[in-house]
Residue frames as a rotation matrix with the C-alpha (Angstrom) as fourth column:
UNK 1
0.520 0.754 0.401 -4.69
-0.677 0.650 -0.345 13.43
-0.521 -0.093 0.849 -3.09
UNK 2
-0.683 -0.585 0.438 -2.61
-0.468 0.810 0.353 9.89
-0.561 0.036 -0.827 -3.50
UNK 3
0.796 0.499 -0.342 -4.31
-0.602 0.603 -0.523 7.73
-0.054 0.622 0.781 -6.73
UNK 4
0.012 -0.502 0.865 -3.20
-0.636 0.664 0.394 4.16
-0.772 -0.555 -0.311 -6.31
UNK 5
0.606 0.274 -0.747 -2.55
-0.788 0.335 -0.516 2.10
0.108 0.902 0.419 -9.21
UNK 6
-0.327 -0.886 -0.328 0.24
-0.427 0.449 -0.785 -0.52
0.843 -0.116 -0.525 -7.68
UNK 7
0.820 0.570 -0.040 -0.31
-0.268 0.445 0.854 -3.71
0.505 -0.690 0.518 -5.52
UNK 8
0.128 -0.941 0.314 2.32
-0.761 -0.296 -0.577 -4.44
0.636 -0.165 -0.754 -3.09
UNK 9
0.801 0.055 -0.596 3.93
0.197 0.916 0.349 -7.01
0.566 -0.397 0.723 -0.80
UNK 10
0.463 -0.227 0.856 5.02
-0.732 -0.642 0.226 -5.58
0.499 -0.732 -0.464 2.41
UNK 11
0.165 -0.417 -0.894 7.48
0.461 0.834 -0.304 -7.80
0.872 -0.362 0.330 4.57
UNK 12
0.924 0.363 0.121 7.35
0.022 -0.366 0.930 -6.86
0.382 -0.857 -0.346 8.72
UNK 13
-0.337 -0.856 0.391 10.70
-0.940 0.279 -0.199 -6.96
0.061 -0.435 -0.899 10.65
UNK 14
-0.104 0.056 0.993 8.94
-0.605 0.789 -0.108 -9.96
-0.789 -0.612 -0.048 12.31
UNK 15
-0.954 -0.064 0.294 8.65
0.173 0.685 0.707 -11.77
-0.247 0.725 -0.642 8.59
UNK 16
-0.414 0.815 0.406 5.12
0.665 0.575 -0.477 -11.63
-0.622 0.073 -0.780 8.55
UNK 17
-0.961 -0.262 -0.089 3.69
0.102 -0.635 0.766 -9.68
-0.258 0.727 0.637 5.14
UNK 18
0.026 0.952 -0.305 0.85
0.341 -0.295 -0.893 -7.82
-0.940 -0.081 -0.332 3.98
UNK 19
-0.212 -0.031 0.977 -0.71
0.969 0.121 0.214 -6.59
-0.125 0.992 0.004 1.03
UNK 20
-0.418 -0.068 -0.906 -0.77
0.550 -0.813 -0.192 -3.03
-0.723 -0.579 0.377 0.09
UNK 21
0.479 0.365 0.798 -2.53
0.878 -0.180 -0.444 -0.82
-0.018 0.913 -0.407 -2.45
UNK 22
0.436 -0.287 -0.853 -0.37
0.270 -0.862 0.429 1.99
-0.858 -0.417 -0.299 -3.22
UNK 23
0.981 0.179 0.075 1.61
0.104 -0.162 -0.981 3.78
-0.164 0.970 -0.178 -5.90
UNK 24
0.685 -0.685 -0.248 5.05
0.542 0.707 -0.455 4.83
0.487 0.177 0.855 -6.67
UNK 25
-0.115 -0.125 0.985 5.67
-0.709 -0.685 -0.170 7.31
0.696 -0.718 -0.009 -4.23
UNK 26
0.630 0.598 0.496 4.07
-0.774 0.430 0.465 4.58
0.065 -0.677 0.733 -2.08
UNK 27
0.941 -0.281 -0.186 6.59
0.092 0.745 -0.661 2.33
0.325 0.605 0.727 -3.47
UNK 28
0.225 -0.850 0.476 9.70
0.076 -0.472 -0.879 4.47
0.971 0.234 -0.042 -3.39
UNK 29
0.361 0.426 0.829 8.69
-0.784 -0.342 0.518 4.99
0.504 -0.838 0.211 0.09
UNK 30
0.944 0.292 0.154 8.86
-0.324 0.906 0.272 1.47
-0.060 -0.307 0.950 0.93
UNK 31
0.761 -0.649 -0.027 11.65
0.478 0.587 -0.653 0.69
0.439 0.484 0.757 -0.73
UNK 32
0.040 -0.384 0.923 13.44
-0.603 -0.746 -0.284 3.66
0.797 -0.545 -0.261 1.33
UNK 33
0.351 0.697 0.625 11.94
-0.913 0.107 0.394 2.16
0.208 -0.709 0.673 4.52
UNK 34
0.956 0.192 -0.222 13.99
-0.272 0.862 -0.428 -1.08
0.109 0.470 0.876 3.65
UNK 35
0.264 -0.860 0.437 16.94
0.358 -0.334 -0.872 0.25
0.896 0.386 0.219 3.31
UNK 36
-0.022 0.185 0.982 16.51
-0.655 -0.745 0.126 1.79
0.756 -0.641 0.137 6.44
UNK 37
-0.869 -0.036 -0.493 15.55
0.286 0.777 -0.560 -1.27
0.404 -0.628 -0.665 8.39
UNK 38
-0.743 0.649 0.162 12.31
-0.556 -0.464 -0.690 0.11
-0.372 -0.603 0.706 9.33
UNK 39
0.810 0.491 -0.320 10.43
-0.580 0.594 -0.557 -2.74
-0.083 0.637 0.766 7.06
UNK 40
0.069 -0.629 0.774 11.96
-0.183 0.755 0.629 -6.13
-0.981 -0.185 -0.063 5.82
UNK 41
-0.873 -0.161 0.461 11.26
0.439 0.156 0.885 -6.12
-0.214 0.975 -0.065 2.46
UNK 42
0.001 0.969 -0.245 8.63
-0.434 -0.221 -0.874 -4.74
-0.901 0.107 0.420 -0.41
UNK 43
-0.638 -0.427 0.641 7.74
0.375 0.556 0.742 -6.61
-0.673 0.714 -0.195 -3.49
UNK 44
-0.274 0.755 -0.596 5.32
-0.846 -0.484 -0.224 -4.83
-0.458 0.442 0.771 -6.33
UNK 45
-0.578 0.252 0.777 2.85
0.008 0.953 -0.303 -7.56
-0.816 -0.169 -0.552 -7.36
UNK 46
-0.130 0.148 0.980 1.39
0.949 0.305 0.080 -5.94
-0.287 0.941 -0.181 -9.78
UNK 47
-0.863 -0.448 -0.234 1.48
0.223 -0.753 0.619 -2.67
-0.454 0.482 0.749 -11.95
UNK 48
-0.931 0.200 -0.306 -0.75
-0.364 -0.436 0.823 -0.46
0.032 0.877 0.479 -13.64
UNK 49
-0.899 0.436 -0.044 -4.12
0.363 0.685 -0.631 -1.55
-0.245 -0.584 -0.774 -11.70
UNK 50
-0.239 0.807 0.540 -7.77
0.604 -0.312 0.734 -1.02
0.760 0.501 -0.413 -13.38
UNK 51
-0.965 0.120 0.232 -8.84
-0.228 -0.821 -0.524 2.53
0.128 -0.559 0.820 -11.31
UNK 52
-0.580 0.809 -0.095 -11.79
0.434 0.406 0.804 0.67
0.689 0.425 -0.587 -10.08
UNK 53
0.404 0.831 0.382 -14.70
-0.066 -0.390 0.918 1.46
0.912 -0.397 -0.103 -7.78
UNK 54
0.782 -0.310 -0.541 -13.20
0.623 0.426 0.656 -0.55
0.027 -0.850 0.526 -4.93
UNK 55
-0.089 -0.992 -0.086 -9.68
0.994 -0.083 -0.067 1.03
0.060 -0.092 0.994 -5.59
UNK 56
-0.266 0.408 0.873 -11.51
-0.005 -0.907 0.422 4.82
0.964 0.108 0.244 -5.73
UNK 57
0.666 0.670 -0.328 -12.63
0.108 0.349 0.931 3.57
0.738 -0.656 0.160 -2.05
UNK 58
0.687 -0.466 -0.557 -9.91
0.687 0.166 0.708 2.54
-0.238 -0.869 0.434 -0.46
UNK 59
-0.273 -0.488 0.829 -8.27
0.715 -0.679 -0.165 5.82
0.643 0.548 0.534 -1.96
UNK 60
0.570 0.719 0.398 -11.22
-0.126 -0.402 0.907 7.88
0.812 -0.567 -0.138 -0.13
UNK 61
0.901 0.190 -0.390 -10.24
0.289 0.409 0.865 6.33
0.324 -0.892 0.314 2.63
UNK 62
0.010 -0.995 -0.101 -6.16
0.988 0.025 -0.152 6.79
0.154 -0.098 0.983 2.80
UNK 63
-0.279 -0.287 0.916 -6.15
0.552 -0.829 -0.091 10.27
0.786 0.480 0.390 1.97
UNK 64
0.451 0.814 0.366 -8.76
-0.069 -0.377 0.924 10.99
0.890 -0.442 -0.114 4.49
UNK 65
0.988 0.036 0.151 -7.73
-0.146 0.535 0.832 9.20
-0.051 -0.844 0.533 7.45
UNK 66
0.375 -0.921 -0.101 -3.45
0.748 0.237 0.620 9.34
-0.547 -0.308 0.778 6.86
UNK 67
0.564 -0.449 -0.694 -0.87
-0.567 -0.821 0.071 12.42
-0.601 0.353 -0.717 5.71
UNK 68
0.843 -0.384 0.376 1.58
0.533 0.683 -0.499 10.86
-0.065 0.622 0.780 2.96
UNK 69
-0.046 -0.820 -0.570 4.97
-0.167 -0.556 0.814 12.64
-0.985 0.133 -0.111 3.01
UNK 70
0.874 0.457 -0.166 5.75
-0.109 -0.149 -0.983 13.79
-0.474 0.877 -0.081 -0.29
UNK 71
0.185 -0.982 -0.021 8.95
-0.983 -0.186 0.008 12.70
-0.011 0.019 -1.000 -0.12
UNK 72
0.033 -0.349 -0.936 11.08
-0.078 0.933 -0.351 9.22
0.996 0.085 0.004 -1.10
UNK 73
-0.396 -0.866 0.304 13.01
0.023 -0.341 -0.940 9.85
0.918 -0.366 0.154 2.44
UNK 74
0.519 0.834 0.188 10.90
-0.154 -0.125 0.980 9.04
0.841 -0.538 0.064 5.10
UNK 75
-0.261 -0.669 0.695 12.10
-0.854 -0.175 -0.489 8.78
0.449 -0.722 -0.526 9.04
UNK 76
-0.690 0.280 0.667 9.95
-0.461 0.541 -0.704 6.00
-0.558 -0.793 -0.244 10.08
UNK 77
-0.807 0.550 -0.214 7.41
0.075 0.456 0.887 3.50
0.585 0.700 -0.409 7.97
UNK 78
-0.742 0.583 0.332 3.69
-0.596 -0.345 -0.725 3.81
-0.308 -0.736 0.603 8.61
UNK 79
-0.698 0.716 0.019 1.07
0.517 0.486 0.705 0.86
0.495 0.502 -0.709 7.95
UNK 80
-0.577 0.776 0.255 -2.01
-0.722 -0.630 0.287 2.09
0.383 -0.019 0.924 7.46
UNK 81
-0.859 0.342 0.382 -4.42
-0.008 0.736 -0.677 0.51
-0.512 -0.584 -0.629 9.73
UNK 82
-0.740 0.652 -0.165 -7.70
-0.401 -0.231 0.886 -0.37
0.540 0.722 0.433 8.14
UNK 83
0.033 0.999 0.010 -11.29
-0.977 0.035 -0.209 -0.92
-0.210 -0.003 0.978 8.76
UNK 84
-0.274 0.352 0.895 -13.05
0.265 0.922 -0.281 -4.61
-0.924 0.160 -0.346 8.84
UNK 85
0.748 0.654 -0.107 -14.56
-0.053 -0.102 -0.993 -2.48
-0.661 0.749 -0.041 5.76
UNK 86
0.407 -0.773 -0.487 -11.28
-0.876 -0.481 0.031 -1.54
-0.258 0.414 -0.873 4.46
UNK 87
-0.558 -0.535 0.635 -9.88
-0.430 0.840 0.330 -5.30
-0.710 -0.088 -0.699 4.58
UNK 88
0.076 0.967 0.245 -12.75
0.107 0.236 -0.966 -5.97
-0.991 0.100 -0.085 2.76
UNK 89
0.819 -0.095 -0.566 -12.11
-0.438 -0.740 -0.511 -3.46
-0.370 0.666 -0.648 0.00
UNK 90
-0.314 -0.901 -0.301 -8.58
-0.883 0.160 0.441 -4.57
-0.349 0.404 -0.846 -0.32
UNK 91
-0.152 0.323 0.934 -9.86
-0.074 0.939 -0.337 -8.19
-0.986 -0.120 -0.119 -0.49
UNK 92
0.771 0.463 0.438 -12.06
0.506 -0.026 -0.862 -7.51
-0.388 0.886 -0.255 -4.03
UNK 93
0.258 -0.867 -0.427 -9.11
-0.930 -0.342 0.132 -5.43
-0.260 0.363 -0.895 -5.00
UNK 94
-0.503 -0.732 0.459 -6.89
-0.621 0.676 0.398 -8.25
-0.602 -0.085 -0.794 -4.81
UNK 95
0.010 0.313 0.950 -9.55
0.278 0.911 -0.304 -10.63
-0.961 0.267 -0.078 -6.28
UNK 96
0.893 0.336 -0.299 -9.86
-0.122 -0.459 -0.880 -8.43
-0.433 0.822 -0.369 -9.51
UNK 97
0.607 -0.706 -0.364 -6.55
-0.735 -0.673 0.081 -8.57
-0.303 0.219 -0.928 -10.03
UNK 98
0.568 -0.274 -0.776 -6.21
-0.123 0.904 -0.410 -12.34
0.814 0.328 0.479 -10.08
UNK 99
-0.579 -0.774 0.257 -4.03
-0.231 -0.147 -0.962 -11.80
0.782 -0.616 -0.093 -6.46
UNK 100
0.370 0.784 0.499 -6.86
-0.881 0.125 0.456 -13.19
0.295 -0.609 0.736 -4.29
């Protein structure tokens, strides 16, 4: 079970970027995934994120609904697809954080 505490900024090949809740495995990952060419860039936006209700949610959710390799070293980069709820979730994240 993956406990998120790290907001992220995800860059597509195509340029276009997303926001991510994730940790530093989640991170390390990314940053791997870069390197790799399999992503364009990640940027950590912020650190060390209050372990709220919302962020206990969209936890629920990941864990449930995607495997995490447990490894830096990944072969291929997966965005997690989300729910209209999930987008939601990440939203109020983000707004708590001042990243809204």
């Amino acid at each position: 079970m993956q406990t998120f505490n790290i907001i992220e900024e995800i860059t597509r090949i195509d340029g276009t970027k997303y926001r991510e809740i994730g940790n530093l495995l989640h991170n390390g990952q990314a940053e791997y995934a870069a390197e790799q060419g399999f992503i364009k860039e990640v940027r950590i936006m912020k650190i060390n994120i209050p372990h709220s209700r919302n962020v206990e949610k969209y936890e629920q959710y990941i864990n449930t609904n995607f495997e995490i390799p447990q490894m830096v070293a990944i072969d291929h980069w997966t965005e997690w697809q989300k729910t209209p709820e999930m987008d939601q979730v990440i939203e109020a994240i983000l707004a708590e954080n001042q990243l809204a």
